[in-house]
C-alpha positions as CSV (number, residue, x, y, z in Angstrom):
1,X,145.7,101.8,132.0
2,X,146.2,98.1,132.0
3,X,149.1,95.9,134.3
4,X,150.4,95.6,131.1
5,X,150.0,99.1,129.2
6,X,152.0,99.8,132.5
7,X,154.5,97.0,132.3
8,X,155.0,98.0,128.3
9,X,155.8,102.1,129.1
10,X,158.1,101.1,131.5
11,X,160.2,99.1,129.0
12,X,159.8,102.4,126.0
13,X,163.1,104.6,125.4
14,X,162.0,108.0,126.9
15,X,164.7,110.9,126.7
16,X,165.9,112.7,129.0
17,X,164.8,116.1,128.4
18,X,161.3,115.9,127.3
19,X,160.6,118.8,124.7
20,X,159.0,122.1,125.6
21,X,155.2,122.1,125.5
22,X,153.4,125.5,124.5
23,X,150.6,126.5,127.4
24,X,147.4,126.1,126.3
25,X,144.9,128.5,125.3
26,X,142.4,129.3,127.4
27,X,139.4,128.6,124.7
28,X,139.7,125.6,122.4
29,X,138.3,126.8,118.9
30,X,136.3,124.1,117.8
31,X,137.8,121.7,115.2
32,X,135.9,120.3,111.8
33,X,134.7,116.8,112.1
34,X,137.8,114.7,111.5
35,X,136.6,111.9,108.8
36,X,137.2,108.6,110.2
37,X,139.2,106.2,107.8
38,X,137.0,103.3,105.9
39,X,136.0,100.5,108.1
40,X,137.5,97.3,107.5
41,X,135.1,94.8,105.9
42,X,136.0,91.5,108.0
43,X,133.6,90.4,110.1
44,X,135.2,87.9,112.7
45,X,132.4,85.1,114.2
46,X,133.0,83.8,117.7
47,X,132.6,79.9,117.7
48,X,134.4,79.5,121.1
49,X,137.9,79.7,119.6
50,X,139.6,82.8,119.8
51,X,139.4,85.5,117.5
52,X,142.8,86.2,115.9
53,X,142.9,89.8,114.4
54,X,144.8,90.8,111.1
55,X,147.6,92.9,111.7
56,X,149.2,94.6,108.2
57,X,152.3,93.2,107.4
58,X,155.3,95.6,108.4
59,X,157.2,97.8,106.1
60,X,161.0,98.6,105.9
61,X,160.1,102.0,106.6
62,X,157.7,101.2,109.7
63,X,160.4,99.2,111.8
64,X,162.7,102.1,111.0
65,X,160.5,104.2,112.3
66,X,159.7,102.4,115.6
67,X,163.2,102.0,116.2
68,X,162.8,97.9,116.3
69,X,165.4,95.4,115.6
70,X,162.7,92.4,114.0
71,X,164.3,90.4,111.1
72,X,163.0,87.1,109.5
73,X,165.3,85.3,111.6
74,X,164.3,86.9,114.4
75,X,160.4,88.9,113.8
76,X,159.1,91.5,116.9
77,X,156.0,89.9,118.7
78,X,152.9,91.2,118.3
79,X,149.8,91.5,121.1
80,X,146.5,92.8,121.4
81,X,145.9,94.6,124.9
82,X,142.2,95.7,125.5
83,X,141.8,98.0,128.0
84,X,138.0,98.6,128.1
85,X,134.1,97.5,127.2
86,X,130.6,98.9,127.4
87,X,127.7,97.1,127.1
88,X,124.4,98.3,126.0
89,X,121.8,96.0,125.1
90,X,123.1,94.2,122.2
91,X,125.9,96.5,121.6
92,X,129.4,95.8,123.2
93,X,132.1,98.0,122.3
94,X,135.9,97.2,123.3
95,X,138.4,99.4,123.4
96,X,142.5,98.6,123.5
97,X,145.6,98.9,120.9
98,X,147.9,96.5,119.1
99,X,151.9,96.7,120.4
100,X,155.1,95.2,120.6
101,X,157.4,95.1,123.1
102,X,158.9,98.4,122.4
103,X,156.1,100.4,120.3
104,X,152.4,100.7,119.5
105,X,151.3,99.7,116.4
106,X,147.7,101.4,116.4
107,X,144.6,101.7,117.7
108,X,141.7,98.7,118.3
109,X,138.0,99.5,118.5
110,X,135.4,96.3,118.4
111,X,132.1,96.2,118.6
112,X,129.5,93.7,118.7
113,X,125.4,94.5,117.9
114,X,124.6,91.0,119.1
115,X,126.1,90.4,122.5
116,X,129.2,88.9,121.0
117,X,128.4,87.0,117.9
118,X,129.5,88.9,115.7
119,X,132.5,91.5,115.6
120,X,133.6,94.6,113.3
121,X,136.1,97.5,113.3
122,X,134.0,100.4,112.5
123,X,136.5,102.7,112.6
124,X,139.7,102.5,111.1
125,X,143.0,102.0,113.4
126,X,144.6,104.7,114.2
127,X,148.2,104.8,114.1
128,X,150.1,104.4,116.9
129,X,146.9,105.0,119.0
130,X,146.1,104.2,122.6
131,X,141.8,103.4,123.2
132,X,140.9,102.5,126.9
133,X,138.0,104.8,128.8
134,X,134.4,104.1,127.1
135,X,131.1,105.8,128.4
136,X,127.9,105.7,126.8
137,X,124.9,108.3,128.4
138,X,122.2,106.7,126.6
139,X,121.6,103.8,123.7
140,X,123.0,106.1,121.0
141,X,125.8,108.8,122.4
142,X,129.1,107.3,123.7
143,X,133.1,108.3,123.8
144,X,136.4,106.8,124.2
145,X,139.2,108.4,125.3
146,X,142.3,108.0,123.2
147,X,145.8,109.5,122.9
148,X,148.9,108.7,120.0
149,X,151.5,106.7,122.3
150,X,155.1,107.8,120.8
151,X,157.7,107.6,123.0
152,X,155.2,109.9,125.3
153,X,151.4,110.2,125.7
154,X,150.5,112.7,123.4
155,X,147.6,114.7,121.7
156,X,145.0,113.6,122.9
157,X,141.7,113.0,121.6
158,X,137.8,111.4,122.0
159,X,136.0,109.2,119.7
160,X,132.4,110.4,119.4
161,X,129.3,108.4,118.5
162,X,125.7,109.4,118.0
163,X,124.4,106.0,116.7
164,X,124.9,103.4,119.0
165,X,128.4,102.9,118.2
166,X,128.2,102.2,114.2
167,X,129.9,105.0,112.8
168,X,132.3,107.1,114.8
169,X,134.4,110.3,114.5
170,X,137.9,111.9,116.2
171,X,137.5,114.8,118.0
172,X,141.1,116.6,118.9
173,X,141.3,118.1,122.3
174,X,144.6,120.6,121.0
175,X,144.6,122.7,117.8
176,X,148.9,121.2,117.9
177,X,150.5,118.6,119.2
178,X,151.0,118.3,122.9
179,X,152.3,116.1,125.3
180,X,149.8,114.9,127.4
181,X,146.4,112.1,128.2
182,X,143.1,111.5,129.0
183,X,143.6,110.8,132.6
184,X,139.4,110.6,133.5
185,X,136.3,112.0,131.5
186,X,133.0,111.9,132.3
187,X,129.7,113.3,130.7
188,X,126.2,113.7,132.8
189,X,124.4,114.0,129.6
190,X,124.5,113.9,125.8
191,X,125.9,117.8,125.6
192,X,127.9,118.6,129.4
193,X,130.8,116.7,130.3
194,X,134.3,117.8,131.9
195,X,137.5,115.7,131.5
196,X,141.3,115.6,132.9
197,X,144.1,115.9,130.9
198,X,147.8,114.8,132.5
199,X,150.7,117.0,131.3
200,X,153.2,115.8,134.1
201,X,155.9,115.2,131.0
202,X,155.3,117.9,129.5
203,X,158.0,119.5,131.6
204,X,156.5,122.8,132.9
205,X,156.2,122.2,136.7
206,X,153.3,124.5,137.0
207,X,150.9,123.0,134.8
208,X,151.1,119.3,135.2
209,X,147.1,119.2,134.8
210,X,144.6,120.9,133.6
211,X,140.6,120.5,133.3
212,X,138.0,120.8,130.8
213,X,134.4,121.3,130.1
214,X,132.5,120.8,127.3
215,X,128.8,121.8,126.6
216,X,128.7,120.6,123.0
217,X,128.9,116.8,123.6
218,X,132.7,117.0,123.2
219,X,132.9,119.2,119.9
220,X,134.6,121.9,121.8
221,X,136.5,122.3,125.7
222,X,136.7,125.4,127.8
223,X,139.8,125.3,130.1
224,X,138.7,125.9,133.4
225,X,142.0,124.7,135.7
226,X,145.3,124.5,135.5
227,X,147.6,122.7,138.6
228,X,150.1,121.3,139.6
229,X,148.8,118.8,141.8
230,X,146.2,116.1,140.8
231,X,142.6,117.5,140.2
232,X,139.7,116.5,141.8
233,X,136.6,117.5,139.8
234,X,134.0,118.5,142.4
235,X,130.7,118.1,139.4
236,X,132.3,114.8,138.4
237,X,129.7,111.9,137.7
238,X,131.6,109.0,137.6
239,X,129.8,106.0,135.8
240,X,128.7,102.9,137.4
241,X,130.3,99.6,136.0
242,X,127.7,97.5,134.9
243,X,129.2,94.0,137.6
244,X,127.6,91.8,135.1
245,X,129.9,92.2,132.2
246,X,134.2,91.7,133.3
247,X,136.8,91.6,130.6
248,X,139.8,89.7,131.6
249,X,143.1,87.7,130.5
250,X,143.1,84.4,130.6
251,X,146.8,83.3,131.3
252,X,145.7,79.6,130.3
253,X,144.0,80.4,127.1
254,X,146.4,83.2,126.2
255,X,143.7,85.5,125.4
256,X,141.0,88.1,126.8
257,X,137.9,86.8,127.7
258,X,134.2,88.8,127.7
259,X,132.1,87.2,130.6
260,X,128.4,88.0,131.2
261,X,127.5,87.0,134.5
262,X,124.9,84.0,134.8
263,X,124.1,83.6,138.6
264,X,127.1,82.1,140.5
265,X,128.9,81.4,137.0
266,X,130.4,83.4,134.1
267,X,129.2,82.9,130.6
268,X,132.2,83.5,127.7
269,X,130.1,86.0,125.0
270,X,133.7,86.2,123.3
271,X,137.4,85.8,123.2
272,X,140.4,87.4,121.4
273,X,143.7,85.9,121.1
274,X,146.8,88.2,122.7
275,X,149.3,86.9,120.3
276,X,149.0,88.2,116.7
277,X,151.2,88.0,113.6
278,X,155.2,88.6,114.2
279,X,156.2,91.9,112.7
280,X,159.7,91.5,110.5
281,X,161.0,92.6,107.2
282,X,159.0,92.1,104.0
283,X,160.4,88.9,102.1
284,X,162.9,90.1,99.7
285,X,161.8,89.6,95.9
286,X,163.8,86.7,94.4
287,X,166.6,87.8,92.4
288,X,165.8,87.8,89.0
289,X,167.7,85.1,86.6
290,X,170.0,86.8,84.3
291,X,168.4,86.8,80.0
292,X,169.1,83.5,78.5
293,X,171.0,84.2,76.0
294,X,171.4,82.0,72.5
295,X,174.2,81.6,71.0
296,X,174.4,82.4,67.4
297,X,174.8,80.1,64.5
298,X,178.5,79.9,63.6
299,X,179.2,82.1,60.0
300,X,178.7,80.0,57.0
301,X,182.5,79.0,55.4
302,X,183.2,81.7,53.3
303,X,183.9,79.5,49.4
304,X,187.2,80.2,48.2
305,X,187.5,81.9,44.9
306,X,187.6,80.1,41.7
307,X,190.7,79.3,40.0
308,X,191.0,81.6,37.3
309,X,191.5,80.0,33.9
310,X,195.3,79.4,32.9
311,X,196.5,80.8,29.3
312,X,199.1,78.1,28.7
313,X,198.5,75.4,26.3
314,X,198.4,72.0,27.9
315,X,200.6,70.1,26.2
């Protein structure tokens, strides 16, 4: 987690009883393949400015929901926070969410197949998701680690890839929902991996974290620990950064910059603006002018009756 995931949990309304979590099962059943939502179609080009991305406008309902205060007079700010990249080959994928202040908006996966160029969302945002860990074990398989942020960290999940990065699926680590996050994963090859879940606000004292394995490439987990103190995995393969490659913020520019390393310098392969549209109220429709309506001709005068004849003689 990011300086300023960090900085933005701090600020989130967090009761003071956190509700009951159930203890998990011992054997995960394996889940069907969640289908991931249809890719958005923009493709953004890096020409040296930043790359602004869209963010749907917000509903009535959606503020509601968030508990936010925005108005036209005064819209929430919006930011982009990445919190992670891979790069193999050609391929760079980011990882990170979209948030205000006060709650997260959704989910941000990017990924590039020319070393920055070019960028696409292949998988839809997820709402209210969190992205940051990424591993990739060879040219083709790769995960992120991902959690829905409301209020708490909670059901977590992984994002699984068998073709480089261009299509992806969700992969649930719980059958129900469950407080709790990714705090570390790791796989040693395309089918065994292990990863560490943190339940601390979960509120059962005895169970603050637990640890998985997986032998399917992270279809299914096997619960093989459960403590109350940090775990240390003892078969844990952590992955090497690659020290060419550094995402960071750039305080002057406003905006996160990816860097490839060129000797003594840094080369910019891409940039993507922190500030993104302001979240308030739909405009309301315009009131609709009353019917115009004419005024009728006035009545035609009515003629008065002819005098009926007289019977005296005119003299």
């Amino acid at each position: 987690m990011t300086w300023l995931s960090m900085a933005l949990a701090a600020q989130l309304v967090i009761p003071s009883t956190p509700p009951p979590a159930k203890e998990p099962a011992t054997e995960l059943v394996e889940l069907p393949r969640a289908s991931a939502l249809p890719p958005p179609a923009i493709k953004l080009e890096y020409t040296g400015q930043p790359l602004v991305l869209s963010q749907p406008a917000c509903t009535d309902e959606e503020i509601q929901a968030l508990g936010l205060t925005c108005t036209r007079e005064d819209p929430c700010p919006v930011y982009l926070e990445l919190a992670a990249h891979e790069v193999l080959g050609n391929t760079i994928v980011l990882t990170g969410n979209i948030h205000s202040r006060e709650a997260t908006f959704s989910s941000v996966l990017l990924v590039s197949e020319d070393l920055g160029k070019t960028w696409t969302e292949p998988l839809g945002r997820i709402k209210h998701g969190v992205l940051d860990q990424v591993q990739f074990i060879d040219f083709q398989n790769g995960w992120v680690a991902g959690q829905v942020m409301q209020q708490f960290a909670r059901d977590p999940f992984l994002l699984i890839t068998n073709d480089g990065g261009r299509t992806w699926r969700r992969r649930p680590l719980y059958e129900d929902a469950r407080i709790g996050s990714i705090e570390q994963f790791w796989f040693e090859s395309k089918q065994n991996g292990g990863l560490i879940v943190d339940r601390t606000r979960a509120g059962d004292p005895r169970a603050k974290y637990e640890l998985y394995e997986s032998q399917t490439g992270g279809a299914s987990w096997t619960l093989r620990e459960v403590n109350s103190k940090p775990i240390q995995p003892k078969r844990a393969k952590v992955p090497v950064p690659n020290t060419d490659y550094r995402l960071r913020a750039d305080a002057k520019l406003n905006a996160y910059r990816l860097e490839r390393r060129q000797g003594a310098q840094w080369q910019s392969l891409a940039a993507f603006s922190i500030n993104l549209a302001a979240c308030m109220p739909p405009k309301p429709p315009e009131p609709t002018p009353p019917p115009v309506v004419e005024e009728a001709p006035p009545p035609a005068p009515v003629p008065s009756p002819a005098k009926p004849p007289s019977l005296k003689k005119k003299p």
